[in-house]
N, C-alpha and C positions, 0 to 999 in steps of 0.2 A: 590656723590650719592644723589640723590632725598632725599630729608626729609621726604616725604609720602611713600616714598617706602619703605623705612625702617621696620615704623609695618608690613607692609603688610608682607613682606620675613616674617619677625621673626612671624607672629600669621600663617605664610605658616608653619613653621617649628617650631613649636608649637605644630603644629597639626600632624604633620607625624613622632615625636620623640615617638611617642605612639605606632606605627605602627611598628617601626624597631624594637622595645622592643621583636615584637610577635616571633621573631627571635634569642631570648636569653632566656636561657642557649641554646650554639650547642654544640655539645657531637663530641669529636676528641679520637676515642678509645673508650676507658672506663672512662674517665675524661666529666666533666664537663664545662664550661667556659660561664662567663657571662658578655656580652658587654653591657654598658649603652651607649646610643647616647648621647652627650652634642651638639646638633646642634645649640640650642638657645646662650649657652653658648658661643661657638666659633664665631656664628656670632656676638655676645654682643664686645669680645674682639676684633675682626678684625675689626669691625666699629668703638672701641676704638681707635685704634693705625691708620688706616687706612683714618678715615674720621672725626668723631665727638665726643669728649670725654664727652660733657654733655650730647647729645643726647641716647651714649651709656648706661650712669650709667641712665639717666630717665626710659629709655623702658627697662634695665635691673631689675630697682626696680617693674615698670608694668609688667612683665612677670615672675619675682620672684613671687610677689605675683599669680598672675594666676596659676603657678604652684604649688604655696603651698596650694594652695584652691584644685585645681583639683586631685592631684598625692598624697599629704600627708598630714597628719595631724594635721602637726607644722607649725604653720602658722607663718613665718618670718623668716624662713631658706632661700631660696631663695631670699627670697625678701631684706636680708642682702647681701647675700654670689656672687649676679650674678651682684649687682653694684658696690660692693667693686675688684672684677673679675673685670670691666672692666675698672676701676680707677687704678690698679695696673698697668693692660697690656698698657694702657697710659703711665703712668708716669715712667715707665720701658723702654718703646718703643721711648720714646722722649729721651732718654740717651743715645740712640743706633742709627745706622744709619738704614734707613728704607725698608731695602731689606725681600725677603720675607720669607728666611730661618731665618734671627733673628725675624721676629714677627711670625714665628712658633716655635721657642723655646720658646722664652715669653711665648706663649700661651700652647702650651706644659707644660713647668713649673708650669702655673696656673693654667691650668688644671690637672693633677698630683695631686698638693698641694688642689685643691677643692676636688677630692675624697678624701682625708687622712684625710681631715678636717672633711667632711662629715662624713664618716666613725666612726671617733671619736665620733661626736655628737650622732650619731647613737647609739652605743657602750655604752657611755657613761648612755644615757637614756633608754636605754633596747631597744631597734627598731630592734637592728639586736644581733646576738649571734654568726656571723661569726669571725670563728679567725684571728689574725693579719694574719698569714703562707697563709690560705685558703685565705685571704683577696688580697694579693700581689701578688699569684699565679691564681687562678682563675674570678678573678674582675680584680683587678686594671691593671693588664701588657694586659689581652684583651681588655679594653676598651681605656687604654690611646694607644693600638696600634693603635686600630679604627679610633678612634677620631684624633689623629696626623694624620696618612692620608688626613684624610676629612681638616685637619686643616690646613696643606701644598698646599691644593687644593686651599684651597677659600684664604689663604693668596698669594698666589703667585698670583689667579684670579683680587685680590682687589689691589695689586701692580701693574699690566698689566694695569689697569683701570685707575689708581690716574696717572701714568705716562704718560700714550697716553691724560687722559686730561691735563697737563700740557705741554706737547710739542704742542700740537694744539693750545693753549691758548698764548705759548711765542714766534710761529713761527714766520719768517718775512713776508709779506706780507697775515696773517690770518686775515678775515673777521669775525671771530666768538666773 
């Protein structure tokens, strides 16, 4: 993948993680349920495991920060928690072989283990007063549903990609 391209997707999707939010809590019944988008997130760890692992953790600490500026008021939650995210899903992902359902679990998993983390911090410093039960039930199982989707998509998109350019690049008689 382009090295320029990179910020660009992630400050595209940056900007439209704001947007999907306006779309949370949706009401199923009488219940409530709240999805949080990790768009930046998922692409931080699939350009991890997929393309560049420095690249990943740099623009994950630049868009950490951006987000802790913009969205909250803890300035260095993100900007810890999104390059250490994508130095995991690396060094996770190099252990494994590189099909698109194991760097969807990777990323699954990290992503998981970011909200609970999250959550904690939150918890801990008074930000949120939701309970562990309310927390697992109406947060964390709809959003890491979400997000997994979306996370299967663009992993399986980013394996389609790294693979057709390696087979054009080791063809026989390829001029490229």
């Amino acid at each position: 993948m382009n090295r320029a391209l990179i910020p660009l997707i992630l400050l595209l999707l940056f900007f439209i993680e704001p947007i999907f939010t306006l779309f949370s809590p949706f009401r199923v019944s009488d219940e409530f349920f709240i999805i949080v988008p990790r768009f930046v997130l998922i692409f931080l760890m699939m350009i991890a495991i997929y393309a560049d692992r420095m690249h990943a953790v740099l623009w994950g600490f630049v868009f950490g920060v951006m987000h802790d500026v913009f969205f909250i008021d803890i300035v260095g939650l993100y900007a810890l928690f999104f390059p250490v995210a994508a130095l995991v899903a690396s060094f996770t992902a190099s252990r494994f072989d590189d099909r698109p359902i194991i760097g969807t679990a990777i990323g699954f998993g990290i992503l998981v283990a970011f909200e609970v983390v999250l959550y904690g911090v939150f918890l801990l410093i008074g930000f949120t007063s939701m309970p562990v039960g309310e927390f697992l039930v109406y947060r964390l199982f709809p959003t890491a549903l979400m997000n997994g989707l979306l996370l299967f998509g663009v992993a399986f998109t980013l394996f389609r990609s790294r693979a057709r350019e390696r087979s054009s690049k080791y063809q026989v008689g390829s001029f490229r």
